[in-house]
C-alpha positions in Angstrom: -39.5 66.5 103.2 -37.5 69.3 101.4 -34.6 67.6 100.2 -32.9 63.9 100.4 -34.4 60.7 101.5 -35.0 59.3 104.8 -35.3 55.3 105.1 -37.1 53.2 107.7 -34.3 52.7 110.3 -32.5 56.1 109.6 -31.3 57.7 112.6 -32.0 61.3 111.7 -30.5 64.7 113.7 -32.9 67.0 115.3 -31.0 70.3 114.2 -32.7 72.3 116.8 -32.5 70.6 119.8 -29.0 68.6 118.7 -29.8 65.1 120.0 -30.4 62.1 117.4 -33.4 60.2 117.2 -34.2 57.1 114.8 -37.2 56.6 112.6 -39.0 53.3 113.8 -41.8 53.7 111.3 -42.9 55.9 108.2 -46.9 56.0 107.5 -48.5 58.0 104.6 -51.7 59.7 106.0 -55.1 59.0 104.0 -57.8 60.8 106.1 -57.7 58.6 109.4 -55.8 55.8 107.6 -52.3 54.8 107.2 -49.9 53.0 105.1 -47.0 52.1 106.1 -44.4 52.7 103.5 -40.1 52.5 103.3 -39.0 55.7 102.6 -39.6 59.4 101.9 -38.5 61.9 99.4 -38.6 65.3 98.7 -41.8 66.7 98.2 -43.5 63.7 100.3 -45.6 64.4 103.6 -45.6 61.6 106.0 -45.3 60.3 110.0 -42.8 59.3 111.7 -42.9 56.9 114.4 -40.3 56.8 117.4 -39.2 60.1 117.6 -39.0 61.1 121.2 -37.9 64.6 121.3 -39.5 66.6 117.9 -42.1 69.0 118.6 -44.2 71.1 115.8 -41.7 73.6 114.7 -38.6 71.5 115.0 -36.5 70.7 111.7 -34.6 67.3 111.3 -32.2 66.0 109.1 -29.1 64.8 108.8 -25.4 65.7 111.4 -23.9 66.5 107.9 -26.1 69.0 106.7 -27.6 71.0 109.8 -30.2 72.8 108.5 -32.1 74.8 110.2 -35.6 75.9 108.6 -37.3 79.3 109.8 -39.6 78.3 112.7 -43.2 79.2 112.5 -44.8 81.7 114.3 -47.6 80.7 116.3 -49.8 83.8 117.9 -50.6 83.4 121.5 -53.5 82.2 122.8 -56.7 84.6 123.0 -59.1 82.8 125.1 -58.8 80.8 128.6 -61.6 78.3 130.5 -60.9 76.7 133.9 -60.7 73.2 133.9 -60.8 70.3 137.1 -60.9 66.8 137.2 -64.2 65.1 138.3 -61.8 63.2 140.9 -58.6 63.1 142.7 -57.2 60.1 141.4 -58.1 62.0 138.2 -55.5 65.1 139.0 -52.3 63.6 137.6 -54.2 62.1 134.6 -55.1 65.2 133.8 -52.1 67.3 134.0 -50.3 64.4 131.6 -53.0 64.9 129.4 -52.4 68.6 129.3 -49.3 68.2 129.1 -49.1 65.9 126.0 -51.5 68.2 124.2 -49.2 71.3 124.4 -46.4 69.7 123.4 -48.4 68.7 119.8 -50.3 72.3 120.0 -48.0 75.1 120.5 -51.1 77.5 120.2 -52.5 75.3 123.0 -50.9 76.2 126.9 -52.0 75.1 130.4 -50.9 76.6 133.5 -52.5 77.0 137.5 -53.9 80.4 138.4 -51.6 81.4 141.2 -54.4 83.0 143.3 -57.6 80.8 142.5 -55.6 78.0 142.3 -57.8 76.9 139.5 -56.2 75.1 136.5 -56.6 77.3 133.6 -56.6 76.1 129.8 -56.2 78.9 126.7 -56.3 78.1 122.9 -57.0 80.9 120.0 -60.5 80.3 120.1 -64.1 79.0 121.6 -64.0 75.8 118.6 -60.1 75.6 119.4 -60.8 74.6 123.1 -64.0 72.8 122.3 -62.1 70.5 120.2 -59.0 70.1 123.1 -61.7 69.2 125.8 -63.7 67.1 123.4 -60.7 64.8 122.7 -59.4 64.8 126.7 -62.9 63.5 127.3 -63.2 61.1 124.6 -59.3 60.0 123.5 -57.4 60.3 126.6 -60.8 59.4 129.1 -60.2 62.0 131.4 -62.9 62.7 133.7 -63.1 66.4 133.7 -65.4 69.8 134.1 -65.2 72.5 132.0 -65.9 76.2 133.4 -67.7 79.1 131.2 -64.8 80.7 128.8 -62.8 83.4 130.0 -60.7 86.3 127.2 -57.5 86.7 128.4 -56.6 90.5 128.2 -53.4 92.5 128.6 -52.5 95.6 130.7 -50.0 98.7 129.7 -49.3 101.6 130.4 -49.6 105.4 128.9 -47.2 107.6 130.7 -44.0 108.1 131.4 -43.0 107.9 135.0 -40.0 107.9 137.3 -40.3 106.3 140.6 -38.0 105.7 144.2 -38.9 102.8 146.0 -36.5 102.4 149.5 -37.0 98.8 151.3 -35.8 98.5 154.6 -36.7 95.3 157.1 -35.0 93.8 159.5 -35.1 89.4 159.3 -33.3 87.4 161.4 -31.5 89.9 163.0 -30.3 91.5 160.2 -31.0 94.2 157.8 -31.8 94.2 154.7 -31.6 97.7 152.6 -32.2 98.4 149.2 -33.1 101.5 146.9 -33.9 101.7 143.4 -35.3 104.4 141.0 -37.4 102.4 137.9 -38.4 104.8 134.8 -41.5 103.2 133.1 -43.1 104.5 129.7 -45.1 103.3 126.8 -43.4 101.3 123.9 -45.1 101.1 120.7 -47.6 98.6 120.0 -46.3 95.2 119.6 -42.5 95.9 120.1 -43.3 94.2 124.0 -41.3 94.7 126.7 -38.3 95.9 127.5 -35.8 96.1 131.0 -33.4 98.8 130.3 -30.4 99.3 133.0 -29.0 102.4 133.0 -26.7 101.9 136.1 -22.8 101.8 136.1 -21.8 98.0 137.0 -19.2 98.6 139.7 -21.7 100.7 141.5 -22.9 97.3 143.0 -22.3 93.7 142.7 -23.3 91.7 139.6 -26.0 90.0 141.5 -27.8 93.4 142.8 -28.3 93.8 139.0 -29.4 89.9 138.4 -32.0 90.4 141.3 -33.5 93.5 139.9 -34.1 92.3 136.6 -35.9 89.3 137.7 -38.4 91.3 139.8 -39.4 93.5 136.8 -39.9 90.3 134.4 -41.8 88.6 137.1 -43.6 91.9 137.6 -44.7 92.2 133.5 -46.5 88.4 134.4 -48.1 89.7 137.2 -49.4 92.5 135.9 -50.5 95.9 137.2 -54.3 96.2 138.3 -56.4 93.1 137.3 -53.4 90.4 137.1 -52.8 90.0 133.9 -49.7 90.0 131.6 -48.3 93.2 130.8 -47.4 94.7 127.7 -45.2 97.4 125.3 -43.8 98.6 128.7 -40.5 100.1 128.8 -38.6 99.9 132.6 -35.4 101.7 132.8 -33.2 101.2 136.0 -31.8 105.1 136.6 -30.5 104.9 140.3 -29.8 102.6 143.5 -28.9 103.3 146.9 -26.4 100.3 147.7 -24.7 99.7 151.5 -22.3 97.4 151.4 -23.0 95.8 155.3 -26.9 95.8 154.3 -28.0 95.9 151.0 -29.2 92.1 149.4 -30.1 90.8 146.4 -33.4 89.7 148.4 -34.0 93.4 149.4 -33.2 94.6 145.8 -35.9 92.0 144.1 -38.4 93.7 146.5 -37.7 97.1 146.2 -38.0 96.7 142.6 -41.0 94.8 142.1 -42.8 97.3 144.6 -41.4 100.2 142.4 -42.5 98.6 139.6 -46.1 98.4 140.6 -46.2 101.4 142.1 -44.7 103.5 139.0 -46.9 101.5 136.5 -49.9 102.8 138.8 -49.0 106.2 138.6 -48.7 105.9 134.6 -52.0 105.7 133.6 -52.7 101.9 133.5 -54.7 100.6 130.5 -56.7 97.3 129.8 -56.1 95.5 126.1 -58.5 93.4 124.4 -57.7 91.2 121.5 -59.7 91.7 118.6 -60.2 89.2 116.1 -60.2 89.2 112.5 -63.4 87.4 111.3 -64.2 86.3 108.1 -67.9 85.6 106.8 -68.8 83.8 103.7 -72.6 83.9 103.2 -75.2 84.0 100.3 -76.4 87.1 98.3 -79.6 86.5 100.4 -78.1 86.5 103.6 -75.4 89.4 103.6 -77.0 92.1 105.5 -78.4 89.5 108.3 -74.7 88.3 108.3 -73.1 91.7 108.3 -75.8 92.8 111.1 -74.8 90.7 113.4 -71.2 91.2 113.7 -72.0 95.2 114.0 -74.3 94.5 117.3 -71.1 92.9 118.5 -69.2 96.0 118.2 -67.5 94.4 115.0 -66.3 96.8 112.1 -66.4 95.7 108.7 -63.6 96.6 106.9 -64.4 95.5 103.0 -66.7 93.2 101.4 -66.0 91.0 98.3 -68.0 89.7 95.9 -67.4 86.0 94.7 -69.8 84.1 92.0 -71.9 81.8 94.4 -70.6 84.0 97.5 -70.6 87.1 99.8 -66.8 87.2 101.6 -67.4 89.9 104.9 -63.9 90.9 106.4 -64.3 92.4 110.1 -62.6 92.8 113.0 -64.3 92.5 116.6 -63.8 92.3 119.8 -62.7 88.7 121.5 -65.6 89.2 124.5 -68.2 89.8 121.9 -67.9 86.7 119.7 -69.1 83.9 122.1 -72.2 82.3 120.8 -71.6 83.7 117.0 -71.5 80.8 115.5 -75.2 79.7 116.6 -75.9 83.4 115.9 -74.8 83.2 112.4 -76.4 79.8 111.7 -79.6 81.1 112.8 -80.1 84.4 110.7 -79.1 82.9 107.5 -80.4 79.1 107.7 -77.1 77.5 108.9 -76.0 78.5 105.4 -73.2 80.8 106.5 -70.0 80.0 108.0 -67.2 81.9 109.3 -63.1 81.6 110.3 -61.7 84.2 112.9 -58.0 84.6 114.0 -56.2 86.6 116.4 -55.5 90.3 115.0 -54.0 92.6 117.4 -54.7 93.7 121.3 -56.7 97.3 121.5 -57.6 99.6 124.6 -60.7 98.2 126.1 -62.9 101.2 126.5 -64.7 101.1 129.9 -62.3 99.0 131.7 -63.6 95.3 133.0 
């Protein structure tokens, strides 16, 4: 609570999402027991029961006052396993289950590998996801197995190039044209992506333009050599050859998402990585075995700081190199070392996959 007082009863207004929801309940959290208790102030932390709608992020309050507070930013996630129930009947039980977790994990998503058809589960991290499937297993009873971990990389580009892609095939009966010139380059790191249309409007209808667009977003999912999501990668829509008896938007959506792969091709395609920063606290004793082992992972240690009873490593290091660290750690230093890691940045991958 930041300001006010909320009551047991209260109907309260979800300033995001604009709908109103009542409080049923209020607990006060100790560990894994609760209190029930009538009210909260400012300054209080508590749970409320019956709201239907909030999700993490969301700020309520009250229709008078419409607050909105700053939502957080939650990084996206780094690391991916396949997942499949045991059984059948076991299929929608999962997929609820998946479904409920995202909505209370935001750094938690789920979604079906178009090709493999496999069900495919990411989190920020190999504890992250240990933790998810640990409480599927155990809370919601799902029967479920659990495939090897997977890092989930990025593609881009490092070029500049201009490409015409003509689509011409006859369905039906009738012809469908289209023609359009794409311009892909580079964007900085981090800006992400960006559809540009540099096309005057009455050169074609409205939805010519609508069906364009939608190719190249779909085309930064589906990325450019290995399938996965592109990234930092400018398009910029220079040209179209319209007909007016047989140009569609159908013929458009393909001619563009054809260009697209094709000029991303031709611009020097390049694989990301995330790297991870990792933090290390270890004894005096145990520094260099603790430092060692993050540089045979291809890790770079950045600074090191000195605390009374402690050593405090900062690195970074690549995603792929940090499964099994944790038992790697324990072991060199007599499980008297531990260690947090977080999502830094994505970096060319050097050698490709």
């Amino acid at each position: 609570m930041y300001s006010g007082k909320i009551k047991t009863g209260d109907q309260i207004f979800n300033v995001g999402k604009k709908k109103r929801e009542r409080v049923n309940r209020i607990l006060r959290m100790h560990s894994n027991k609760s209190e029930a208790i009538d009210s909260v102030s400012a300054g209080d932390i508590a749970v409320f029961v019956g709201l239907k709608l909030a999700q993490t992020g969301d700020t309520v309050g009250s229709e008078g006052m419409p607050v909105l507070l700053e939502k957080m930013h939650f990084p996206e996630p780094v690391i991916s396993v396949a997942i499949e129930p045991k059984t059948l009947s076991d299929r929608d039980k999962l997929h609820d289950t998946l479904d409920i977790l995202a909505r209370e994990d935001p750094t938690f998503t789920s979604r079906e590998d178009a090709e493999t058809g496999q069900l495919i589960i990411s989190g920020m991290g190999e504890l992250h996801l240990d933790v998810l499937v640990t409480r599927m297993l155990d809370d919601f009873k799902v029967e479920a197995r659990v495939g090897n971990p997977q890092v989930t990389y990025r593609e881009s580009v490092t070029a500049t190039v201009e490409h015409t892609e003509n689509f011409s095939k006859t369905i039906g009966g009738k012809e469908n044209t289209a023609g359009v010139t794409l311009r892909v380059e580079p964007l900085p790191r981090g800006s992400g992506n960006l559809f540009r249309n540099n096309v005057k409007k009455n050169e074609a209808p409205e939805e010519i333009f609508d069906a364009i667009e939608q190719a190249v977003s779909n085309a930064f999912n589906a990325g450019i050599r290995y399938g996965y999501p592109c990234v930092d990668i400018g398009v910029t829509l220079t040209g179209i050859t319209y007909s007016e008896l047989t140009s569609t938007p159908f013929a458009f959506e393909a001619a563009a998402s054809m260009g697209f792969d094709e000029a991303c091709r031709a611009a020097g395609p390049e694989l990301l990585e995330p790297i991870m920063s990792v933090d290390i606290l270890s004894p005096k004793d145990y520094v260099g075995d603790a430092m060692s082992q993050i540089t045979q992972r291809g890790g770079l240690i950045s600074s090191l700081e000195s605390k009374p009873s402690i050593e405090v490593v900062h690195a970074q290091a690549p995603m792929s190199k940090m499964f099994g660290f944790s038992t790697a750690l324990r072991s060199v230093t007599q499980g008297r070392a531990s260690f947090a890691m977080s999502f830094s940045h994505f970096e060319v991958k050097k050698g490709g996959l």
